[in-house]
C-alpha positions as CSV (number, residue, x, y, z in Angstrom):
1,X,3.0,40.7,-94.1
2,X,3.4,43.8,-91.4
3,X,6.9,44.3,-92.4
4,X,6.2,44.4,-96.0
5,X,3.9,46.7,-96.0
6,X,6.1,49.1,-93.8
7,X,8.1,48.7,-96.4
8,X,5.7,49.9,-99.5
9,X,5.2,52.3,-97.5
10,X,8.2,53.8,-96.1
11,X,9.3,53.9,-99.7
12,X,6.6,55.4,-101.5
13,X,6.7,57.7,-99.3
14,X,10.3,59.1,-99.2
15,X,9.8,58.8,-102.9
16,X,6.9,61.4,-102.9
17,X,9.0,63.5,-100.4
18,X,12.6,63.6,-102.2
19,X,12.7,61.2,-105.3
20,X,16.2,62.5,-106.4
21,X,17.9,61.9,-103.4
22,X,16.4,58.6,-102.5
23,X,17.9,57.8,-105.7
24,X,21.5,59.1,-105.2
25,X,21.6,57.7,-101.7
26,X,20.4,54.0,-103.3
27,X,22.9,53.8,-106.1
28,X,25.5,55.5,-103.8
29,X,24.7,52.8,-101.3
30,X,25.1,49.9,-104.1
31,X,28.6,51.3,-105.3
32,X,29.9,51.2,-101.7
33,X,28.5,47.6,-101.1
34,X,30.4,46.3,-103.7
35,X,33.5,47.6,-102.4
36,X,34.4,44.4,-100.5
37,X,33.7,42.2,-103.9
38,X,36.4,44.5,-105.7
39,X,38.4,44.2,-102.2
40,X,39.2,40.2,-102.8
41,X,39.2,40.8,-106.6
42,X,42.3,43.4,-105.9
43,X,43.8,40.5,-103.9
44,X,43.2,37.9,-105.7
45,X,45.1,39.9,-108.7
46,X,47.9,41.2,-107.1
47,X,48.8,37.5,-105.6
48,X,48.4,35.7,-109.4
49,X,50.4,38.4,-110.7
50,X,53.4,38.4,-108.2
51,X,53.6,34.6,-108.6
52,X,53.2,35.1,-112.4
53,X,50.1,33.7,-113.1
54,X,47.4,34.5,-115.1
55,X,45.1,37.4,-114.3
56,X,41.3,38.0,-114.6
57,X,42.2,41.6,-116.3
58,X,45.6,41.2,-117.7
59,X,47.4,43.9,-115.3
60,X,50.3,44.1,-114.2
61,X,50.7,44.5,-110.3
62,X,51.7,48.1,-110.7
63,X,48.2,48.5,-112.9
64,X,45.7,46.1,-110.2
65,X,47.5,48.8,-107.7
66,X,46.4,52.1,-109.6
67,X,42.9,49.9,-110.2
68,X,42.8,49.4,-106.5
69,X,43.7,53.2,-106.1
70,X,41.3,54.6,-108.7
71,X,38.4,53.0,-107.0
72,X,39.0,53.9,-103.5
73,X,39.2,57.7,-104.8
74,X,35.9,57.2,-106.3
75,X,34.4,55.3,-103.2
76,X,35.2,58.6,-101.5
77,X,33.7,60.8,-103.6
78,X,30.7,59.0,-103.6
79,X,30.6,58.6,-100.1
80,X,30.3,62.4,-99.9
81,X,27.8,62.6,-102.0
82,X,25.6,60.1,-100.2
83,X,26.3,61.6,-97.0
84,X,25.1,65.0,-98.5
85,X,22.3,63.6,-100.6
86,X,21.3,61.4,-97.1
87,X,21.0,65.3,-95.4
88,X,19.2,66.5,-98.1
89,X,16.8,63.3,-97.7
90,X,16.5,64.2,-94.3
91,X,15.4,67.1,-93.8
92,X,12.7,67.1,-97.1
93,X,11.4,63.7,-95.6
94,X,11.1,65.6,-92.5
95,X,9.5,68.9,-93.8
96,X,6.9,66.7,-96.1
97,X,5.9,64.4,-93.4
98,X,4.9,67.4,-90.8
99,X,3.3,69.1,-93.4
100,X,1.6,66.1,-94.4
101,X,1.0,64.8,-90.7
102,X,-0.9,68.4,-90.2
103,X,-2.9,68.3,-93.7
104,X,-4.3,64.5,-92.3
105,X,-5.4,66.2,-89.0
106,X,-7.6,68.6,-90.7
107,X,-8.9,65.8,-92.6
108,X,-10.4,64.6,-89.6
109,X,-13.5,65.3,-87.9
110,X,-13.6,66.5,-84.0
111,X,-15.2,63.1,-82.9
112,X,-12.2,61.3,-83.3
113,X,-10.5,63.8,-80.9
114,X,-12.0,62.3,-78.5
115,X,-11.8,58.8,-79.2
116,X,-8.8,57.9,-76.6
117,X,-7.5,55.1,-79.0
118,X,-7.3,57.6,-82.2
119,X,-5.8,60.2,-80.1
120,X,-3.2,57.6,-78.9
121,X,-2.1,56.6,-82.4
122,X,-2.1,60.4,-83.6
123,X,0.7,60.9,-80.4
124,X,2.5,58.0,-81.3
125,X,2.4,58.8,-85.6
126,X,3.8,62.0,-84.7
127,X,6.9,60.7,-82.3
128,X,7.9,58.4,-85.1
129,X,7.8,61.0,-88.2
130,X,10.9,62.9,-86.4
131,X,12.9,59.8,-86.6
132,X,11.8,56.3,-87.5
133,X,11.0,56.4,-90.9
134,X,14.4,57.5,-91.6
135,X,16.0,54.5,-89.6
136,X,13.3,52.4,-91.5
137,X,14.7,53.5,-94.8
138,X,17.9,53.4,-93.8
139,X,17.6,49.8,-92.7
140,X,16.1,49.2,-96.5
141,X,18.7,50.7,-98.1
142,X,21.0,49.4,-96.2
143,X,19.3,45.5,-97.1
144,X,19.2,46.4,-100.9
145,X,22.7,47.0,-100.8
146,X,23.6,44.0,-98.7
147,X,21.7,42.0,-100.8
148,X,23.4,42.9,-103.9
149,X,26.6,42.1,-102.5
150,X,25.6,38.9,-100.8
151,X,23.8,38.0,-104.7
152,X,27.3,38.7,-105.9
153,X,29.2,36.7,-103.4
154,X,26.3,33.8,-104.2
155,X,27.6,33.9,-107.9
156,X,31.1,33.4,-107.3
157,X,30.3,30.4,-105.1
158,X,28.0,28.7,-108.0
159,X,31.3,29.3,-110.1
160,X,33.3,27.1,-107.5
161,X,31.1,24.7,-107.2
162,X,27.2,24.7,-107.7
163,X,26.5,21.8,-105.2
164,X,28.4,23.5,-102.2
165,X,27.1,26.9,-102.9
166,X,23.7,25.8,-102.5
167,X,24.6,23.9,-99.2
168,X,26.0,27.0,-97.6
169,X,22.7,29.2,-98.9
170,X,20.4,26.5,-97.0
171,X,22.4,26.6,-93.8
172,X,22.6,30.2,-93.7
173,X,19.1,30.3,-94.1
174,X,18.4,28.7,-90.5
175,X,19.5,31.1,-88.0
176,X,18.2,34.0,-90.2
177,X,14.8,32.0,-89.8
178,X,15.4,31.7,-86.0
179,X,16.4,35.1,-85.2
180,X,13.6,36.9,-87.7
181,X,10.9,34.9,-85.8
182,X,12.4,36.1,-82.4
183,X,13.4,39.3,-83.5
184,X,9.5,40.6,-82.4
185,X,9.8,39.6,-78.8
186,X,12.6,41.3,-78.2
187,X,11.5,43.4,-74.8
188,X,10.3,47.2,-75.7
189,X,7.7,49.1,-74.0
190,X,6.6,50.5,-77.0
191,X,5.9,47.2,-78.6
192,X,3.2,46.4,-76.4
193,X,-0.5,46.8,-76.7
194,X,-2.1,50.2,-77.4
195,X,-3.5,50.4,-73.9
196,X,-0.5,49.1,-72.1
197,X,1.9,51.7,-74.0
198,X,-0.8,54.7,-73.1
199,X,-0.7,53.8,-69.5
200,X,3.2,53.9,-69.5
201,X,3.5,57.3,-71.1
202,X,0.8,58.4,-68.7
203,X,2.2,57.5,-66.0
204,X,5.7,59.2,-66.9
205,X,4.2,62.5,-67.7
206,X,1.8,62.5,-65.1
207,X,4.8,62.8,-62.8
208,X,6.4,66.0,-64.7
209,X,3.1,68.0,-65.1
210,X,2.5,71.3,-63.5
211,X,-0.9,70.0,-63.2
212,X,-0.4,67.1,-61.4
213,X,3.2,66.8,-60.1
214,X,2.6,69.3,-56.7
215,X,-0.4,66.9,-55.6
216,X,1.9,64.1,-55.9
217,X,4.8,65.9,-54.0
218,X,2.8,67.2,-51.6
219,X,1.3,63.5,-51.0
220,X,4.7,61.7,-51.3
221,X,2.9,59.5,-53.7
222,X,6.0,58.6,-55.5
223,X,6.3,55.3,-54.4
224,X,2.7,54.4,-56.0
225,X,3.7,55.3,-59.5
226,X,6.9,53.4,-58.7
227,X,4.9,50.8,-57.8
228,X,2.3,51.4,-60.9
229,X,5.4,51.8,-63.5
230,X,6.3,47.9,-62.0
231,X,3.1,46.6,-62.2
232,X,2.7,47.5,-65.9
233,X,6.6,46.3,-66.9
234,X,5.6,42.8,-65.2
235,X,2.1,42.8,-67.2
236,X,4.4,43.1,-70.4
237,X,7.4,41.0,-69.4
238,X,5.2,37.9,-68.3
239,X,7.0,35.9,-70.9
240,X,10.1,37.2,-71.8
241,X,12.9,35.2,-69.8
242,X,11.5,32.1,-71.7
243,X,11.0,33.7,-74.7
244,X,14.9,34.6,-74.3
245,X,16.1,31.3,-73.2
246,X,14.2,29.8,-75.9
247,X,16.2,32.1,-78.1
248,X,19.4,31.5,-77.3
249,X,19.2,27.6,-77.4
250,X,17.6,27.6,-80.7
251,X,20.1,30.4,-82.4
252,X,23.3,28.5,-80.8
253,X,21.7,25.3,-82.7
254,X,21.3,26.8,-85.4
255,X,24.5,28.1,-85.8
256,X,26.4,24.8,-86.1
257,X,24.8,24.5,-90.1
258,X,26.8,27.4,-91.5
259,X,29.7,26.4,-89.6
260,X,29.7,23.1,-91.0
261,X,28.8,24.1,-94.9
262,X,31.9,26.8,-94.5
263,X,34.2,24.0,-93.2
264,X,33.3,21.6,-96.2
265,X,33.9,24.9,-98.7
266,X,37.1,25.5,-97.3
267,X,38.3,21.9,-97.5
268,X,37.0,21.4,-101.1
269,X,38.6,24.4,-102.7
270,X,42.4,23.8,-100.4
271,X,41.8,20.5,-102.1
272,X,41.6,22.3,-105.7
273,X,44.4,24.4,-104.5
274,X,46.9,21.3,-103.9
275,X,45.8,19.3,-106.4
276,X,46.6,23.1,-108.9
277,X,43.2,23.4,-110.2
278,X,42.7,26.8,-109.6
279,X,45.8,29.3,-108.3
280,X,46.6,30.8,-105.0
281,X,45.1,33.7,-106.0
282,X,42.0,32.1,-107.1
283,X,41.9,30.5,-103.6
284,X,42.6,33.1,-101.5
285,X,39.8,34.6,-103.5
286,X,37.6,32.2,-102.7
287,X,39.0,32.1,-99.1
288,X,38.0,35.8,-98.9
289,X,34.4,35.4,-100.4
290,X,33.5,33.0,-97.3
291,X,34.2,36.4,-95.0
292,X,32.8,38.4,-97.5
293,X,29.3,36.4,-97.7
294,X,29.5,35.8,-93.9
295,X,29.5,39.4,-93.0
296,X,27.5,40.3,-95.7
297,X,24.5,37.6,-94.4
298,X,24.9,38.7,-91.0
299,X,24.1,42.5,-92.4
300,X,21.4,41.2,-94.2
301,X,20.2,38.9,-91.1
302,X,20.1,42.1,-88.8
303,X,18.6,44.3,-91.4
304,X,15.7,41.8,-92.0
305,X,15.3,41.4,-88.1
306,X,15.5,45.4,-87.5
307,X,12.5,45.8,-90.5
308,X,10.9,43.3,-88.8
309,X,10.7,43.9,-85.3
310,X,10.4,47.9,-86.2
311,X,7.6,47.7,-88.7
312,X,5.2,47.9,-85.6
313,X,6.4,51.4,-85.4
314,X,5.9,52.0,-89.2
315,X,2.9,50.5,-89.6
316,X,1.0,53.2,-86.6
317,X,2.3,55.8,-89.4
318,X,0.5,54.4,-91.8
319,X,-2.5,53.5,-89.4
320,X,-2.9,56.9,-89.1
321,X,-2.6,58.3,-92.8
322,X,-5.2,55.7,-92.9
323,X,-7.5,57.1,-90.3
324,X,-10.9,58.2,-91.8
325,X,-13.3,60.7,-90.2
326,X,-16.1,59.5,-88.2
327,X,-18.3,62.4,-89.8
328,X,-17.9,63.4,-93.3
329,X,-18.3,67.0,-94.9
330,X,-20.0,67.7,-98.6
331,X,-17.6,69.2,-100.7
332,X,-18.7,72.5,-102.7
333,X,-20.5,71.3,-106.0
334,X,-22.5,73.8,-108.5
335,X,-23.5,76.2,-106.0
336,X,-20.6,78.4,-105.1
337,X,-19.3,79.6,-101.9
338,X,-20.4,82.9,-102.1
339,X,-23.5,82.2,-102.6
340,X,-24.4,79.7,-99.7
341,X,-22.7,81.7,-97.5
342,X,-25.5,84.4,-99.1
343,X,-28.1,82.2,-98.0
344,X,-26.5,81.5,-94.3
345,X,-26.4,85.4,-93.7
346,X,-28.0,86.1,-90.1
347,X,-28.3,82.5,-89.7
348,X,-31.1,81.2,-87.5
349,X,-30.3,77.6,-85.6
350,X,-33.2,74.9,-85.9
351,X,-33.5,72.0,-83.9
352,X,-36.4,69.2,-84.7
353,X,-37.1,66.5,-82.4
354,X,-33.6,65.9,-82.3
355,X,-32.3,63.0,-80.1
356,X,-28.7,61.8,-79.2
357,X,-26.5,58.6,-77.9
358,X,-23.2,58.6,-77.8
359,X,-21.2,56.3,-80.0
360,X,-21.3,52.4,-78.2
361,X,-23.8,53.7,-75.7
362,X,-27.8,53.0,-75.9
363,X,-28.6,55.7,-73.3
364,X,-29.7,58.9,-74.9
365,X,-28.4,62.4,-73.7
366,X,-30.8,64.4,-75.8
367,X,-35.1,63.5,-76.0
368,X,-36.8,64.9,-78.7
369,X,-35.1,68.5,-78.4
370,X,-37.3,71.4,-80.3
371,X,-35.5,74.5,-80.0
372,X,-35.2,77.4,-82.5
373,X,-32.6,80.0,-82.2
374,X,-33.7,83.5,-83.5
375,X,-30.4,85.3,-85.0
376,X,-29.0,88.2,-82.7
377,X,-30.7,86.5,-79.8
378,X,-28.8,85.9,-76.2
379,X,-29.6,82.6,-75.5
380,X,-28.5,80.7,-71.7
381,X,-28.7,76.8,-71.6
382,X,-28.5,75.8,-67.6
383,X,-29.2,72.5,-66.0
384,X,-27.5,70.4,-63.9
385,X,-24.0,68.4,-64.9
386,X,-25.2,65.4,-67.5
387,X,-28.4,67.4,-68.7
388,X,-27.4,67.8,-72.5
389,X,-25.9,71.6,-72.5
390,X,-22.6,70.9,-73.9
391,X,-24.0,67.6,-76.1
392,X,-26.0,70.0,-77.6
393,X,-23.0,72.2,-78.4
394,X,-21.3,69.5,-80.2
395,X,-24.3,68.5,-82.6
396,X,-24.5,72.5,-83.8
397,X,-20.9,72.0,-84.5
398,X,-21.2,68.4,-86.0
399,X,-18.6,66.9,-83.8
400,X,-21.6,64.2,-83.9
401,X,-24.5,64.0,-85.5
402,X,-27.7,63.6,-84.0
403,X,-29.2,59.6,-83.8
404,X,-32.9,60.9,-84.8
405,X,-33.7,64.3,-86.0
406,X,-32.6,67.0,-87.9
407,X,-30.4,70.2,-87.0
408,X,-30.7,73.2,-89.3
409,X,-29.4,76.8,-90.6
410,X,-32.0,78.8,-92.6
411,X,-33.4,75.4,-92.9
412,X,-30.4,74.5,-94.9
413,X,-29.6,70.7,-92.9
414,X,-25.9,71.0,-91.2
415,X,-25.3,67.7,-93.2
416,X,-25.1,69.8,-96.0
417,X,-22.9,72.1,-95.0
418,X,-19.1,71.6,-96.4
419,X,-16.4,72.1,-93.0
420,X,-15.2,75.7,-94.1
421,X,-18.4,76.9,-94.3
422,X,-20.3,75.1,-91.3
423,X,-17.0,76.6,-89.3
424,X,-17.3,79.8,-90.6
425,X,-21.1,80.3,-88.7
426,X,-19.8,79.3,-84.8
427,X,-16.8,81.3,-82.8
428,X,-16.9,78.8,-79.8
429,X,-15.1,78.5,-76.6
430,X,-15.2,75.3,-74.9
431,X,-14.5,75.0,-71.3
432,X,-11.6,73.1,-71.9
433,X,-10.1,75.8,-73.5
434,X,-6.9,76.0,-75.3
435,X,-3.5,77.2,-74.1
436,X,-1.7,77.8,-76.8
437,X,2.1,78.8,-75.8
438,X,2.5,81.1,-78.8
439,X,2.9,85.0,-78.5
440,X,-0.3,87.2,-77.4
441,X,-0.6,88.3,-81.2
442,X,-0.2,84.7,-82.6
443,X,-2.9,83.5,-80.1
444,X,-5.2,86.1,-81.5
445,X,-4.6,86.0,-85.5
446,X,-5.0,82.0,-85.7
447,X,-8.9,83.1,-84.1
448,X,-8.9,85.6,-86.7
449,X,-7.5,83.7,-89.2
450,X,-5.9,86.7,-90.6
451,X,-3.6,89.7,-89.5
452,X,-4.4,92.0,-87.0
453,X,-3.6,95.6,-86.2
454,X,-2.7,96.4,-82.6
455,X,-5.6,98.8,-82.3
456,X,-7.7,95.5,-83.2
457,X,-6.1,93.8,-80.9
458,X,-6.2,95.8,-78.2
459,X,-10.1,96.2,-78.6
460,X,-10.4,92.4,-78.8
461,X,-8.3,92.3,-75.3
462,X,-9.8,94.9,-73.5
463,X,-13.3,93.2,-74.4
464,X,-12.0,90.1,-72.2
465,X,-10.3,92.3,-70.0
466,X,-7.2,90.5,-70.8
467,X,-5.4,94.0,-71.8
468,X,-4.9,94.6,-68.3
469,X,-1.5,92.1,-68.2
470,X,-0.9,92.6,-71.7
471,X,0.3,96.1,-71.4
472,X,2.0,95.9,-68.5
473,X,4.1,92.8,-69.8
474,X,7.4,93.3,-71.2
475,X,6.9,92.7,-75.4
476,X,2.8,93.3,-74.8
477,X,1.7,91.8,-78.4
478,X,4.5,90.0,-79.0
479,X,5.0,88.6,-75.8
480,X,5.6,84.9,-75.6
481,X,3.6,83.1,-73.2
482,X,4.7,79.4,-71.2
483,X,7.4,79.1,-68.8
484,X,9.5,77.2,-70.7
485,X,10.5,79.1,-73.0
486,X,12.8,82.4,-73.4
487,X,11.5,85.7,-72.2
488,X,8.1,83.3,-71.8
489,X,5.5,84.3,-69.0
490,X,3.0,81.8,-67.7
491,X,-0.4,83.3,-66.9
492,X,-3.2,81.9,-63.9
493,X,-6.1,80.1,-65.0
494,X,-8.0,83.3,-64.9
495,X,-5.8,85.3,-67.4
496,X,-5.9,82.0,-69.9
497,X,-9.3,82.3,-69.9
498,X,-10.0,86.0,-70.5
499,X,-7.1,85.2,-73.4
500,X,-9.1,82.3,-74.6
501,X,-12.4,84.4,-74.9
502,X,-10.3,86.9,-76.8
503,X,-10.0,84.8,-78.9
504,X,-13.4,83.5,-79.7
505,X,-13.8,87.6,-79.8
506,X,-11.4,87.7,-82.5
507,X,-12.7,85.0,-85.0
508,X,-16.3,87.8,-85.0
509,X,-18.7,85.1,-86.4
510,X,-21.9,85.3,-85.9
511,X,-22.9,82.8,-83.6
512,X,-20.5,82.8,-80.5
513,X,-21.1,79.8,-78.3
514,X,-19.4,80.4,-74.8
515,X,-19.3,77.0,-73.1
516,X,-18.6,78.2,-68.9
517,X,-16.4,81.0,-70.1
518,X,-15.8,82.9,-66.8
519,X,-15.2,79.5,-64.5
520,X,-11.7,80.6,-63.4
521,X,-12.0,84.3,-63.8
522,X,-12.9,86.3,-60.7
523,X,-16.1,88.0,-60.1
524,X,-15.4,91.1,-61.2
525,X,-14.3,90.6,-64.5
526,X,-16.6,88.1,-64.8
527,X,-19.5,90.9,-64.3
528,X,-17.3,93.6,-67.0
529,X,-17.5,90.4,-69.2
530,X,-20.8,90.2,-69.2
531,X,-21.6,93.5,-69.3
532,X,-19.9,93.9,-72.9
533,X,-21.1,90.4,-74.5
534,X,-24.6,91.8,-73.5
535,X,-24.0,94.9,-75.0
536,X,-21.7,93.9,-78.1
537,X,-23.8,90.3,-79.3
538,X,-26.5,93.0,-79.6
539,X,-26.4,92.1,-83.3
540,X,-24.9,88.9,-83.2
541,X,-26.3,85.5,-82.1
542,X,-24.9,84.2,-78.4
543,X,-25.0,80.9,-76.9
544,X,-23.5,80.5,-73.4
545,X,-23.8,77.8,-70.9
546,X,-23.0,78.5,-67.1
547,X,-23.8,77.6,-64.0
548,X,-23.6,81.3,-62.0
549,X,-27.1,82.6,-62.0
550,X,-25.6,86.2,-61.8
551,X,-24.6,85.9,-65.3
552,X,-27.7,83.7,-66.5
553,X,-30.5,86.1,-64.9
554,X,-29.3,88.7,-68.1
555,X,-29.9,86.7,-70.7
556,X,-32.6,87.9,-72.9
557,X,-33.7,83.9,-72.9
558,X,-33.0,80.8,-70.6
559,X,-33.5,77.5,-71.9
560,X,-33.4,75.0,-69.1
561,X,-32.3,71.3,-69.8
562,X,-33.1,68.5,-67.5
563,X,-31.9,64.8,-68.4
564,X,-31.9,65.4,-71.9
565,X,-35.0,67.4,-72.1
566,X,-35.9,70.9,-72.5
567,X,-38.4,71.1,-69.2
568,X,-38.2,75.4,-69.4
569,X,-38.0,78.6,-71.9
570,X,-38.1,82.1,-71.1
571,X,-36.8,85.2,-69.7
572,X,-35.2,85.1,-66.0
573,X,-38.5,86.7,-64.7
574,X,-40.9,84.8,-66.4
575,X,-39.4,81.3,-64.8
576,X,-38.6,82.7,-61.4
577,X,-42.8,83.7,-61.6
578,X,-43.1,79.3,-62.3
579,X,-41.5,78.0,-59.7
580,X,-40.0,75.0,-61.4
581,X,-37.1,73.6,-62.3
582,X,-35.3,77.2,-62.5
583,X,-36.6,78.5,-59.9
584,X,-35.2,75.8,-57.7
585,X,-31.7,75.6,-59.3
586,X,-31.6,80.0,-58.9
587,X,-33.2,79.5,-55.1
588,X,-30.4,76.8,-53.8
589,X,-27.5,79.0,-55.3
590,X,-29.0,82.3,-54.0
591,X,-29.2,80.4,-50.4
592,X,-25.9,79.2,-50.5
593,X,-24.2,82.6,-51.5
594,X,-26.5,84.1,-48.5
595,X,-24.7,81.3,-46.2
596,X,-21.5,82.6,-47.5
């Protein structure tokens, strides 16, 4: 059932991508098939005509030889034309499929980025796109054709004797059987379950990443992901020698039937030949046709088991074009985009006794949260690591929605809210911010979403202080950034952070949500930073969460979260003067920079 619907699919669609081609290369492919058919025709012609015997077509030998000729010329031709056509195929399968593989992505909602399994099969849709599909449709083409020929080779064995040709379909049939049910335990890595492939390619990069491979070095910890790379090919391999021996007693077995109904073929038709029922050429015909439908069945055998085992791999394509969003967006209907983003204008955030648990989890990370967010207002969510801060980031941006409540802008519900627009309200940077090896101008104008002057982006640098190793590096805006590639410049933690909140900069919306945007830049910066979102957000609405009190104690309101729960509200001065939750949180960080 799996490999027939790799099938459908594969085919529909290459024929979506590049219909005319797929139909050149397909009746290209059929011509050539029948090449060996017209092969033991030609023989079979020239040997009744040399001894003077009748002839299928009436030609002389000098005419099958012009025939034979004539169509080998044409078999050429064709060839080149499949070959180009096949190109052609290629790269417009190629170029629809990415296109189509990005247009799915958008389709789906930010939860499922970080579901592991959906980010797994994403990885793995993507790796085959560049190459499998086109083996898989080779492989189809490559069984149409086959089975054309082998239909042909069929007939002409019905024509000799009906009985026999029958006989020698059945026993063909068996090891085809044998070696189509085996042909899925055939040892690949790949083939295994989800998890067990993800902890293979895990443990292969892990040992080539900048990240992670100096910790390993420095540890000599080689030997454990030898070790681990063992333990995982053993988990998978359990059953394979048997599975193999099993294999090869069965196929050999099964090999003997076609043997024997080729034996008893050849005997009856020499027997026709000496007793003159049909000519020499007639036999050495039929002779030929047992090759013929031989090699032919053994294509069509190794087609079958390459479909087969490989429609795993097709079939985590189509899982994927199949992937729906875990949230779903309204699309725009009567009212018109202008107008509700008329009505979102200096939006004000609204949160009513909102409560959240993650998906497959029955312990809430949010309790009854009331907060309302005043446009233009600076606003500092602290608390402790598992309070809710970043949870509550997600919900505004409907990566989830909230289990009880209701979340709200301009008391329009963020439910009703179609993508573009909901999008259009936040400028966020997450703490696990991007890197995106692009050039310094590229990083900016996909933030902006449009083109930028260098004056603009020069301002949108220097508000990061990011223009400081822009300018002094060698192509400044258009300098590409990541090691690995020409003229590329890798930048510390620091500098891919200031970049990253030049970008938020960039996108000017009017919320900007800043999710520990200064963690790896130093303190200096951090404080110019500050200084400018203080003075710039003056009009816009900002959103940070951090845990340095030197930045928090600025805001022009703290909201402090405690295990889900907002426990404070109020200006830096107004908590320290309650001696609460803030005040203890500001005291032990003050005491430890004293100690320092």
């Amino acid at each position: 059932m799996r490999m027939f619907q790799a099938i459908k699919f594969t085919v529909k669609t290459i024929w979506n991508a590049a219909r005319p081609m797929f139909l050149v290369c397909l009746i290209a492919q059929v011509f050539i098939a029948l090449s060996s058919i017209i092969n033991t025709i030609t023989f079979k012609e020239i040997i009744d005509s040399a001894n003077n015997q009748q002839t299928l077509f009436g030609l002389s030998i000098f005419g099958v030889i012009i025939f034979r000729s004539s169509y080998e010329l044409a078999r050429k031709i064709i060839e080149g034309i499949s070959n180009y056509s096949w190109s052609l195929l290629d790269i417009s399968q190629a170029i629809y499929m990415h296109r189509a593989y990005v247009d799915k992505i958008a389709t789906l909602d930010i939860s499922r980025f970080e579901d592991s399994s959906s980010v797994g099969l994403m990885k793995r849709a993507f790796d085959r796109l560049q190459f499998q599909l086109k083996l898989y449709l080779k492989a189809i083409i490559d069984l149409i054709s086959t089975a054309i020929e082998l239909s042909v080779t069929i007939v002409i064995f019905f024509f000799a004797s009906p009985v026999l040709s029958i006989v020698i379909i059945i026993a063909n049939m068996i090891p085809i059987i044998v070696r189509s049910r085996y042909a899925n335990g055939v040892f690949m890595i790949y083939r295994a379950d989800d998890e067990t492939r993800r902890k293979f390619i895990y443990t292969a990069k892990v040992l080539i990443e900048r990240e992670t491979l100096p910790e390993i070095k420095i540890n000599r910890a080689f030997n454990f992901f030898k070790e681990k790379f063992t333990e995982i090919f053993k988990k998978y391999t359990g059953n394979q020698i048997k599975l193999e021996k099993k294999y090869q007693v069965l196929n050999t077995i099964s090999e003997f039937a076609p043997i024997a109904a080729v034996f008893i073929f050849t005997l009856f038709i020499a027997n026709q030949l000496i007793s003159h029922a049909i000519s020499t050429g007639t036999f050495i015909f039929l002779f030929t046709n047992v090759f013929v439908f031989t090699g032919a069945l053994g294509r069509l055998s190794q087609n079958l088991g390459h479909l087969y085992a490989d429609s795993h791999f097709i079939d985590e394509v189509r899982e994927f074009f199949e992937l729906k969003p875990n949230i779903y967006f309204p699309q725009l209907t009567g009212i018109s985009k202008t107008s509700l983003l008329e009505k979102l204008k200096n939006p004000t955030i609204s949160f009513e006794n909102v409560s959240f648990a993650y998906p497959h989890s029955d312990a809430h990370v949010l309790h009854k949260i009331n907060l309302m967010i005043p446009y233009g207002q600076n606003l500092a969510l602290i608390g402790e690591n598992g309070a809710g801060k970043t949870t509550l980031v997600k919900l505004l941006l409907r990566m989830y929605d909230p289990t009880e409540g209701k979340i709200s802008v301009n008391g329009i519900d963020l439910k009703t809210l179609p993508e573009e627009i909901l999008f259009s309200i936040y400028s966020t940077l997450f703490q696990s911010f991007g890197k995106f090896y692009l050039t310094v101008r590229e990083n900016l104008e996909l933030a902006a979403g449009k083109k930028l002057r260098d004056e603009e982006m020069e301002a949108y640098l220097k508000f990061s202080n990011a223009w400081e190793f822009v300018k002094t590096s060698k192509h400044t805006f258009n300098q590409q950034l990541g090691p690995e590639y020409k003229d590329g410049t890798d930048l510390s933690g620091g500098q891919w952070q200031r970049l990253a909140i030049a970008r938020a900069y960039a996108k000017n919306a009017p919320v900007l949500i800043l999710d520990e945007p200064t963690s790896a830049v130093d303190a200096r910066s951090e404080m110019e930073i500050f200084d400018r979102l203080n003075k710039e957000m003056q009009v816009n609405t900002l959103i940070f969460i951090s845990h340095r009190f030197s930045t928090i104690k600025d805001a022009e309101r703290i909201v402090v979260l405690h295990q889900g729960k907002i426990v404070e509200d109020g200006t830096h001065a107004r908590l320290m003067e309650n001696k609460s939750k803030y005040f203890d949180l500001y005291t032990i960080q003050a005491e430890r920079y004293k100690r320092e």
